[in-house]
KOLTORMI-660807 format. One record per residue (C-alpha): y, x, z. Coordinates in steps of 0.5 Angstrom, whole numbers, padded with zeros to 4 digits, always signed. Each point is the difference from the previous one (the first is absolute). Layout:
// KOLTORMI-660807
YXZ...
// end
This chain:
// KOLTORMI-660807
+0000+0000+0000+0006+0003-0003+0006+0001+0007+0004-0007-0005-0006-0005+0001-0002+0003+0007+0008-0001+0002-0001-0007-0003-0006-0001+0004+0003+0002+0006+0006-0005-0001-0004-0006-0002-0004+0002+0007+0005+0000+0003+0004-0006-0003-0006-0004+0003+0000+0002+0006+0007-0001+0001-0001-0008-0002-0006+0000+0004+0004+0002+0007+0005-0005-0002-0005-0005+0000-0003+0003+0005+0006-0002+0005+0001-0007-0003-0007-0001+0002+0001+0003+0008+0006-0004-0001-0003-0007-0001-0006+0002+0005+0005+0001+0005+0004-0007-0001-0007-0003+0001-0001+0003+0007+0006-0002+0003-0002-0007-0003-0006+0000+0004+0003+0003+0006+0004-0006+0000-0005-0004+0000-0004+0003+0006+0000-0005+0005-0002+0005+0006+0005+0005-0003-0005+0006+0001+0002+0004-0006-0006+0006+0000-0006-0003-0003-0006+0006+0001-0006-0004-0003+0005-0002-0005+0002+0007-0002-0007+0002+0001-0003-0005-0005+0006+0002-0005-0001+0007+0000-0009+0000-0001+0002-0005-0006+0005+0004-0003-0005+0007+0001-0006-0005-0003+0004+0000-0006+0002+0007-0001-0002+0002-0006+0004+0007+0000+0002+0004-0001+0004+0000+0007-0005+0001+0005-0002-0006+0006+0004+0005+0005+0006+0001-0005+0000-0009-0001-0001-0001+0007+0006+0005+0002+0005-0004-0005-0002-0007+0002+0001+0002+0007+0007+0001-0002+0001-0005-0004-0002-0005+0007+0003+0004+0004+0007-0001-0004-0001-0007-0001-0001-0002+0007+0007+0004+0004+0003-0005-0005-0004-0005+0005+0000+0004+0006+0001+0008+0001-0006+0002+0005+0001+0004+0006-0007+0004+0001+0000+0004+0006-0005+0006+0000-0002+0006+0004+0006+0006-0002+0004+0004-0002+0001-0001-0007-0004+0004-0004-0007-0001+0004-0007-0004-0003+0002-0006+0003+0007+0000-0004-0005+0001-0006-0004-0006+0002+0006-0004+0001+0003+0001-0007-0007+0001-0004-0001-0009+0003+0007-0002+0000+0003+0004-0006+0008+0002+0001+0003-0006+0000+0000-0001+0008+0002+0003+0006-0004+0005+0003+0002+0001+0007-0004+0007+0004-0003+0000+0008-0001+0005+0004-0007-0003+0003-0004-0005-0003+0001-0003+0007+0008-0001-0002-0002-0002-0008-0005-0006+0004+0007-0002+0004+0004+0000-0006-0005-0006-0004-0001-0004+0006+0007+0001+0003+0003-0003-0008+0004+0006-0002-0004+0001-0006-0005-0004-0003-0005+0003+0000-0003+0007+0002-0005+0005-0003-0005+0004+0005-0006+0005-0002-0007-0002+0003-0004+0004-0004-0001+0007-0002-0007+0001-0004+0001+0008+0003+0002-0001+0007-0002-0007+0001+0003-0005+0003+0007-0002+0003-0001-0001+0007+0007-0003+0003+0000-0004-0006-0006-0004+0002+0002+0000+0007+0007-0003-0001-0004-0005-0006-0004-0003+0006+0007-0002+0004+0005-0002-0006+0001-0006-0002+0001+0003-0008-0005-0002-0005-0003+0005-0006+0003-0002-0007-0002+0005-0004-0003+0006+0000+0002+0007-0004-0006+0005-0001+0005+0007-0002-0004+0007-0004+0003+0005+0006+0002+0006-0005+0002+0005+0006+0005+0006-0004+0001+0007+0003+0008+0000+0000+0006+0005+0001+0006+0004-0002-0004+0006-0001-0001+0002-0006-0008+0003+0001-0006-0002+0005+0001+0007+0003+0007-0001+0001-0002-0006+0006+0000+0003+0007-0001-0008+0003-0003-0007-0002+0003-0007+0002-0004-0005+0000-0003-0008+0004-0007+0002+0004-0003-0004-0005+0002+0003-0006-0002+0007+0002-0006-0003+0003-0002-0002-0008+0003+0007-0003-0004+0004+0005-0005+0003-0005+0006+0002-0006+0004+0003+0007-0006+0004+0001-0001+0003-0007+0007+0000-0002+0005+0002+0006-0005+0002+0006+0005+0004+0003+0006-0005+0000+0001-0003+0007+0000-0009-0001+0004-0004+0005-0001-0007+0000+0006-0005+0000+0002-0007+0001+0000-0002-0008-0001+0004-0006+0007-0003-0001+0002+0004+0005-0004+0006-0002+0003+0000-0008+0007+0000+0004-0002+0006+0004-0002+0004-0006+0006-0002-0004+0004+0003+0006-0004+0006+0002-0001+0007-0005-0007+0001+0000-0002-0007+0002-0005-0005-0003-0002-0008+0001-0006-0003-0002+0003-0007-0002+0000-0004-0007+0004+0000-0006+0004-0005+0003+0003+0005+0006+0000+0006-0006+0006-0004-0004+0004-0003+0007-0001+0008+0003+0001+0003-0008-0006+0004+0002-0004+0004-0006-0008-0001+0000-0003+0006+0001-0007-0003+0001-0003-0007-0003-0004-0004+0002-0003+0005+0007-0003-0006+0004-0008+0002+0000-0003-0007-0002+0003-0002-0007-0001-0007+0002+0004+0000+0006+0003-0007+0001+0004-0003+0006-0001-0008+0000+0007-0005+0003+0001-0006+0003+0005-0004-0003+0003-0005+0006+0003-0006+0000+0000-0007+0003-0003-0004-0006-0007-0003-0001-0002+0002-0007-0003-0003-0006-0006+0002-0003+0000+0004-0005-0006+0000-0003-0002+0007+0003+0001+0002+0007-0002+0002+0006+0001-0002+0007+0001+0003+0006-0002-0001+0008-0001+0003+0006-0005-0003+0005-0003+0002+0006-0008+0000+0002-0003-0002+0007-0003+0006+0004-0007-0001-0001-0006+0002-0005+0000-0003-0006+0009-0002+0000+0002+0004-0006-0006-0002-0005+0001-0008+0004+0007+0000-0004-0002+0003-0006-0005-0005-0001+0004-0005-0003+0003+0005-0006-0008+0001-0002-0001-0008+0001+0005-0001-0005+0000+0005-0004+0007+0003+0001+0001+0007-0001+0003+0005+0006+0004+0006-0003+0002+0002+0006-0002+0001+0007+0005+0004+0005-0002+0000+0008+0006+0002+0005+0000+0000+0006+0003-0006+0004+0006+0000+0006-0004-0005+0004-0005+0005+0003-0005+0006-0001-0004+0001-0005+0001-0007-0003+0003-0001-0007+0003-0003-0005-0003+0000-0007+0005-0001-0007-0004-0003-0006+0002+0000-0007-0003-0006-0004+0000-0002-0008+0002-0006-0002+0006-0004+0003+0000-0004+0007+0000-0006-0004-0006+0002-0005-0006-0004+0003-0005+0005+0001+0005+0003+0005+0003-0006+0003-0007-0002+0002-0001+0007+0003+0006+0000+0004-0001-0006+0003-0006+0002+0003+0002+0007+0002+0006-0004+0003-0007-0004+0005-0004+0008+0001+0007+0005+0001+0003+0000+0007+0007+0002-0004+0001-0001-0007+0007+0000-0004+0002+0000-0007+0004+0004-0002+0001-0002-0007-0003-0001-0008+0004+0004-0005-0001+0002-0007-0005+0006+0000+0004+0005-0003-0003+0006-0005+0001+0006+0001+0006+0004-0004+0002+0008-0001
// end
């Protein structure tokens, strides 16, 4: 192709692309008219629909047919809603800060950009926040598939009056970040506990000798190494761009599969949507044969738990609690009827919400 035919090629590609776009913005347009039209017509004035959203975003991918991967359409359509709702209701989402930490990941990864996100410097303030009415809702970590589970999260999920409305599964891809311009120029390590616990190996092999200080955030760890010549954080690429730090090493986490899963709390009862889970804490009478009395009726009728999580209960010694996590929606017959019958074994049983069951995106 001669440098005229290729430079008329680009032109008409170009011309396309630009009456696409206009016709793109036209359609978001209309798009935005008709949801604020039905946010009028909301008679319970709830603007954030998760099984809504969930059922428009698993449509949208069973219908891809490329070449934009299911991850990229999900990623523009979550931002397509988000926009959409803040001319209804921007949100405020409460979760466990400063700027920059998995949980600000999270939170925007589920809700888009369109919204106000608000950092807490404990998971206990972030709990006070949704139940108080300063924020809408609120974005907790339950979960990591390295470390395991989050244990003041459960604890405070057996005393709050908060519901779980969502759920967020996040790739955690931990990055080795710093002003320094070589990994011998690093004289020290910021980081979570738990982030250096889930880099321990590439540490070992790569940077033996340099000290690792836990802090309270990898937030706080990115901060720390934007101020300090020869610091380093192990933090994501979120802190990476709030701290304008350099990725000296990607991906160091040990387990490339390493996923944190979160809680999205809120105060309304969610519809089905077609694929969810159900969540539950409950406690057992303290006798042989307690535990396997209160999974019974899961095998009984047929009901899948994901998830079995005991944690010691407040009440007394060596007596516990036991988080469950079901698939299906409470309203789903199956698990109806199940939990009508551990609601006659359990000594304790509390709901802690049906939500959309979320996939696990990088």
């Amino acid at each position: 192709m001669s440098n005229d035919s290729a430079e008329q090629e680009l032109k008409r590609r170009r011309d396309a692309i630009d009456a696409l776009d206009r016709e793109l913005l036209r359609l978001l347009n209309e798009r935005a008219t008709q949801a604020k039209a039905i946010g009028a017509l909301k008679r319970d004035g709830v603007a954030y629909r998760p099984e809504r959203e969930a059922q428009v975003l698993r449509a949208l991918q069973h219908d891809n047919r490329g070449p934009l991967p299911d991850e990229a359409v999900a990623g523009v359509f979550r931002q397509v809603m988000s926009a959409c709702l803040a001319l209804e209701q921007k949100l405020r989402i409460a979760y466990l800060g400063p700027a920059g930490t998995f949980s600000h990941a999270a939170v925007a990864r589920h809700f888009g950009d369109f919204i106000e996100a608000e950092p807490y410097a404990s998971i206990d303030e972030v709990f006070r926040a949704a139940e108080s009415g300063q924020t809408d809702y609120a974005v907790v970590p339950v979960e990591n598939s390295t470390e395991g589970a989050v244990g003041r999260t459960l604890d405070l999920m057996c005393q709050t009056e908060l519901t779980i409305v969502g759920e967020i599964k996040l790739r955690v891809a931990q990055h080795l970040l710093s002003t320094a311009a070589t990994l011998d120029a690093v004289t020290r390590i910021y980081s979570h506990a738990q982030s250096l616990a889930q880099c321990l190996q590439w540490l070992a092999r790569h940077l033996p000798a340099v000290p690792r200080i836990p802090v309270a955030s990898n937030a706080e760890a990115a901060r720390l190494a934007a101020a300090e010549p020869g610091a380093a954080a192990i933090a994501g690429e979120t802190a990476a761009a709030i701290y304008r730090l350099a990725v000296l090493a990607a991906h160091v986490e040990d387990d490339p599969n390493n996923t944190t899963r979160f809680w999205v709390l809120g105060r309304q009862a969610i519809a089905r949507s077609g694929r969810d889970e159900t969540s539950l804490v409950m406690s057992a009478h303290n006798r042989p044969g307690a535990v396997h009395s209160l999974l019974e009726p899961l095998a009984k009728h047929g009901v899948s738990m994901t998830r079995l999580e005991s944690r010691p209960a407040r009440t007394g010694l060596w007596e516990y609690l036991f988080f469950v996590d079901l698939e299906g929606h409470r309203d789903d017959a199956p698990v109806a009827a199940a939990l009508s019958e551990l609601r006659l074994r359990a000594p304790f049983l509390k709901l802690l919400g049906s939500y959309p069951a979320a996939a696990v995106l990088k």
